[in-house]
C-alpha positions in Angstrom: -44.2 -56.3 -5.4 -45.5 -59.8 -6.1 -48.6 -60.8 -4.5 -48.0 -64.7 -5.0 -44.2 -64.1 -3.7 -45.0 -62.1 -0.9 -48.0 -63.0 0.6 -50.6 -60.1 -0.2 -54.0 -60.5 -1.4 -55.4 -57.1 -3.2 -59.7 -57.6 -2.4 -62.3 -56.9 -4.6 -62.2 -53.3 -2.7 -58.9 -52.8 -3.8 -56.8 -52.9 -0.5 -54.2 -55.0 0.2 -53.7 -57.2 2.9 -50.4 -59.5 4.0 -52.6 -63.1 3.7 -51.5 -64.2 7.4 -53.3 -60.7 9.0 -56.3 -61.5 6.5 -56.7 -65.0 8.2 -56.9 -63.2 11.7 -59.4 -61.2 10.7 -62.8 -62.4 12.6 -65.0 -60.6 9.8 -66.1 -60.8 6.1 -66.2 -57.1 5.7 -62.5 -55.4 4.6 -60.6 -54.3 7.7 -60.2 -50.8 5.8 -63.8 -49.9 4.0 -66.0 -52.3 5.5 -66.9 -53.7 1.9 -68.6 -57.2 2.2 -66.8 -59.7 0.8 -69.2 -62.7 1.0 -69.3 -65.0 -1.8 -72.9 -64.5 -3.7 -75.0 -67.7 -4.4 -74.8 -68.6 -8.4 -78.5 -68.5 -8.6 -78.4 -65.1 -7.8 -75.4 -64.4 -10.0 -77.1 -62.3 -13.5 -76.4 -59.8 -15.4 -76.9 -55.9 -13.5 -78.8 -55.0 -16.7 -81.0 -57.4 -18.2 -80.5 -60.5 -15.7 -79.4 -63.0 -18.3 -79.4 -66.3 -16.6 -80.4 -69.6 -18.2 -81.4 -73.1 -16.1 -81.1 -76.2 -18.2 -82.3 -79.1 -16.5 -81.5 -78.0 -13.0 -78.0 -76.9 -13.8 -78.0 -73.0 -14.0 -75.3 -72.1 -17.5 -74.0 -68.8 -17.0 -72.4 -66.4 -19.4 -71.6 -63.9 -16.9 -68.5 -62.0 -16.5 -67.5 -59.6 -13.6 -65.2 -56.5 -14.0 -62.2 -57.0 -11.8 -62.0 -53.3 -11.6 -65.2 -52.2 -10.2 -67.0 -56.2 -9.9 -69.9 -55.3 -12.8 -71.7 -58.0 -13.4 -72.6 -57.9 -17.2 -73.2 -60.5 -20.2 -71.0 -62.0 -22.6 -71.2 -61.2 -26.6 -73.1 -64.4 -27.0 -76.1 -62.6 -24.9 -76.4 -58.4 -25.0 -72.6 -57.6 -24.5 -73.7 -55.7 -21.2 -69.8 -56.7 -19.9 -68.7 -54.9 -23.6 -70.5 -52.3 -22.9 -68.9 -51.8 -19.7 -65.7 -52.1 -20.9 -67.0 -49.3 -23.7 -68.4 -47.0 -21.3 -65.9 -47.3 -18.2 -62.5 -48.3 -20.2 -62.0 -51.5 -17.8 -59.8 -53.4 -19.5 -60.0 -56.7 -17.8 -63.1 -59.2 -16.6 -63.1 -62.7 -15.3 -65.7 -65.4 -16.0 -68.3 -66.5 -13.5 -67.4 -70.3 -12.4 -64.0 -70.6 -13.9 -60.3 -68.5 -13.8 -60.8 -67.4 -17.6 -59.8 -64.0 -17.8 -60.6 -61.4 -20.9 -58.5 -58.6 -22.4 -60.9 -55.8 -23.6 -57.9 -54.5 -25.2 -55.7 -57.0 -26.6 -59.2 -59.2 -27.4 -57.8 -62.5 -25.9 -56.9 -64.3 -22.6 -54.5 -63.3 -20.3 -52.3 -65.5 -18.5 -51.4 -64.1 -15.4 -52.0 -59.9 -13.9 -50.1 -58.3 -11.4 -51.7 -55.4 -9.6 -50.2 -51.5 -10.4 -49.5 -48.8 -7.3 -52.4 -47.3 -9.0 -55.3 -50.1 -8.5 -55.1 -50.7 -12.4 -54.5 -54.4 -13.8 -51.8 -55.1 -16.2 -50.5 -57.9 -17.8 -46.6 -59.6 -16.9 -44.5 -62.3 -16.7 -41.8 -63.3 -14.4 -39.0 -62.4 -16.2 -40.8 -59.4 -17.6 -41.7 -58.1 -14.5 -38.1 -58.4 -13.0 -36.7 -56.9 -16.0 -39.5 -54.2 -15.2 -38.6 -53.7 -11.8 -35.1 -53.7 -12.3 -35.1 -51.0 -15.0 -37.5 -48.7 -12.9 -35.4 -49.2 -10.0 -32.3 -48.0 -11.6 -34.3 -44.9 -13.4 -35.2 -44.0 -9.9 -31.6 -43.9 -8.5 -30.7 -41.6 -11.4 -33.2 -39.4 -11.3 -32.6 -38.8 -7.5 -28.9 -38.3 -7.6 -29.3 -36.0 -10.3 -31.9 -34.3 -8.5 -30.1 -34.4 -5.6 -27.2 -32.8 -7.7 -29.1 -30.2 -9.1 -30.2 -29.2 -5.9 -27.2 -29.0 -4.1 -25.6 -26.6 -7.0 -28.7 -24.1 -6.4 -28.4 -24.2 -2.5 -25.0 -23.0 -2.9 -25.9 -20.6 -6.1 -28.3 -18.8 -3.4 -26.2 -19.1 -0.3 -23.3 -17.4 -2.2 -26.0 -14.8 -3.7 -27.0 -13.9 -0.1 -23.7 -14.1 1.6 -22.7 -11.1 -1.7 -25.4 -8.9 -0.9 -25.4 -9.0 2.8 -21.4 -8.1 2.6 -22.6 -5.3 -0.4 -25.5 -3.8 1.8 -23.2 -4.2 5.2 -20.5 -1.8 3.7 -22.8 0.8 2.0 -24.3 1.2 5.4 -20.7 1.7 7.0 -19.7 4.1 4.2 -23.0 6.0 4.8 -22.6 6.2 8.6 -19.3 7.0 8.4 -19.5 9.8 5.7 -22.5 11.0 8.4 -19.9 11.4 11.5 -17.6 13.3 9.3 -20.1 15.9 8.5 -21.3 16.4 12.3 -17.7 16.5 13.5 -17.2 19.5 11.0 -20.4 21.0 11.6 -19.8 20.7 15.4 -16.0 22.4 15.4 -17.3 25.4 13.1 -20.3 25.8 15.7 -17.7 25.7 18.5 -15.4 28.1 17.3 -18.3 30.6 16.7 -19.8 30.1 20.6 -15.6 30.4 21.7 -16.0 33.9 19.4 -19.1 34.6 21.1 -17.7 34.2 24.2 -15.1 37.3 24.5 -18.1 40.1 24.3 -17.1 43.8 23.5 -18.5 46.0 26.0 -19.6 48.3 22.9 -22.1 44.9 21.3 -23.0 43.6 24.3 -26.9 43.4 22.6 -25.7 42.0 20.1 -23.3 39.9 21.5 -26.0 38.5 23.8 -28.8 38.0 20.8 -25.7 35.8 18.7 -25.4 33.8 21.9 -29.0 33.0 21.6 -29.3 32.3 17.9 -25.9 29.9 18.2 -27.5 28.6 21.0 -31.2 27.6 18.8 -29.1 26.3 16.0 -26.8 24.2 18.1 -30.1 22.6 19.5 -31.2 22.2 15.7 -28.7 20.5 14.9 -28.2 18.7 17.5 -32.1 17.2 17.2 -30.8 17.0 13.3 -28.3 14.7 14.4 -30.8 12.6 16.4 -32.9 12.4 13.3 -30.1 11.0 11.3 -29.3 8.7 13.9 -33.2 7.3 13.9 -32.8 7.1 10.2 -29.8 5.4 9.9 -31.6 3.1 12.1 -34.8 2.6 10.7 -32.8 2.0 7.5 -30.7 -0.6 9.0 -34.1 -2.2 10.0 -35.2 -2.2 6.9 -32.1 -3.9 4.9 -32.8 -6.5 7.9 -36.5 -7.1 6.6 -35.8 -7.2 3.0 -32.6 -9.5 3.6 -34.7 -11.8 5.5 -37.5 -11.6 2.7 -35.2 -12.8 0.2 -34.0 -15.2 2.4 -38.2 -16.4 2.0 -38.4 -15.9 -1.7 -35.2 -18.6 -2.0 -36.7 -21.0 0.1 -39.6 -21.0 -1.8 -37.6 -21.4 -5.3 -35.9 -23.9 -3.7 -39.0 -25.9 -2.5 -40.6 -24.9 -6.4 -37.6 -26.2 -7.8 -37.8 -30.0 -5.9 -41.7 -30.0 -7.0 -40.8 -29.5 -10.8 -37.9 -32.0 -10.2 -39.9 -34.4 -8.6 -43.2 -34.2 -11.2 -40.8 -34.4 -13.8 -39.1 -37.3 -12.6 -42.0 -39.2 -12.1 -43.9 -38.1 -15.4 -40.7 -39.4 -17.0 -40.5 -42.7 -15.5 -44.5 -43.3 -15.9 -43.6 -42.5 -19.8 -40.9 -45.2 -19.8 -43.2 -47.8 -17.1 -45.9 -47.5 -20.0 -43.3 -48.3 -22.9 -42.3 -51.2 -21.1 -45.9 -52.4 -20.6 -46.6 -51.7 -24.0 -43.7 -53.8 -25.2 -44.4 -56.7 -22.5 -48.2 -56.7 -24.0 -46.8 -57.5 -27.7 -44.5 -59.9 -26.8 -46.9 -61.6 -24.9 -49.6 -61.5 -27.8 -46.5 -62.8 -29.7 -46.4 -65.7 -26.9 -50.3 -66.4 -27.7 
């Protein structure tokens, strides 16, 4: 976004303003920080380190130069190269002149012409036409990179959602198989324990004893099995319960894959398109040393 074009101011602080809500503002202090702003008088303008400042027959000659990344305050190389320093020590590219618009590039060792401000805060060096050309190309890398991510996306949503829809039918018809092969066996178990209590019941006046003692027996293993039966029944359950859980705990572990997988899409996408933002810079910096 241009600042000239649009009508936003970027303060020493480094927040931005629209210029028409800066004018309201009653204050000198930023809206945001509170950072005062007010202009500092030029006899008090000298260097942080060893106050270089010379007076020539009234007129104070500076050779001062502020960092417009952080506002140092540090001499020039015709002094003790406090502002080089700076630049050494901090890696801030770019410093104006005290008392006039003169801008100097650390790292390209010249002027600069004109600097638009990055979404990171740093300073960088465009033209018009560059910087359209810029925009344009980042705005169309964008696009891509969403609708393939977007793409991508999509594909593993239904990968999964067919994955779970497979195992929930798998699981659902093992459990019916196993419940079913259960009744089977009771049934059996039930009709051979029935014919013995029907055999039981037609005593012979010569076993009556023993008749009666069989009775009792069939009548402790039919309560066996019938608590047996119980017990499958609460395990079948418990077991349904559990393929519940676990089929919901996948259901978690996919969510978070898919979530995983939109973070490593989304670094990836915007590592890629700082890599190609930085060749561009890079290529607008030698054409405009070219320029110079």
């Amino acid at each position: 976004m241009d600042e000239s074009l649009e009508g936003i101011l970027t303060v020493l602080c480094d927040h931005s303003f629209h210029t028409e809500c800066l004018i309201k503002w009653p204050d000198i202090k930023c809206p945001v920080c509170r950072y005062i702003q007010s202009p500092t008088p030029p006899s008090s303008l000298s260097c942080t380190d060893c106050d270089t400042g010379n007076v020539v027959k009234g007129l104070l000659i500076q050779d001062i130069w502020m960092c417009l990344i952080c506002g140092y305050l540090g001499c020039g190389r015709y002094e003790n190269k406090h502002a080089f320093m700076h630049f050494e020590e901090t890696a801030h590219t770019f410093s104006i002149k005290i008392g006039t618009s003169q801008v100097w590039d650390y790292a390209g060792d010249n002027y600069v012409h004109r600097l638009i401000s990055c979404t990171d805060g740093k300073l960088v060096e465009c033209s018009n036409e560059e910087r359209d050309s810029l925009d344009n190309k980042i705005e169309s890398l964008k696009l891509e990179y969403n609708h393939l991510l977007s793409f991508q996306l999509l594909n593993q949503r239904e990968f999964y959602e067919n994955m779970m829809k497979e195992l929930s039918k798998t699981h659902a018809k093992e459990l019916s198989k196993n419940s079913q092969l259960q009744k089977k066996e009771m049934e059996k178990m039930k009709i051979q324990l029935s014919k013995k209590v029907k055999s039981a019941k037609t005593p012979d006046s010569k076993n009556l004893e023993e008749e009666r003692a069989l009775n009792s027996s069939l009548i402790s293993n039919i309560e066996c099995l019938n608590q047996k039966v119980m017990d499958m029944e609460i395990e079948s359950q418990r077991r349904q319960t559990q393929s519940h859980d676990k089929i919901k705990e996948l259901e978690d572990q996919i969510s978070d894959l898919m979530k995983h997988f939109e973070m490593s899409h989304t670094i990836q996408s915007l590592e890629t398109t700082q890599q190609n933002v930085s060749t561009l810079l890079n290529k607008c910096r030698k054409f405009q040393l070219e320029i110079l």
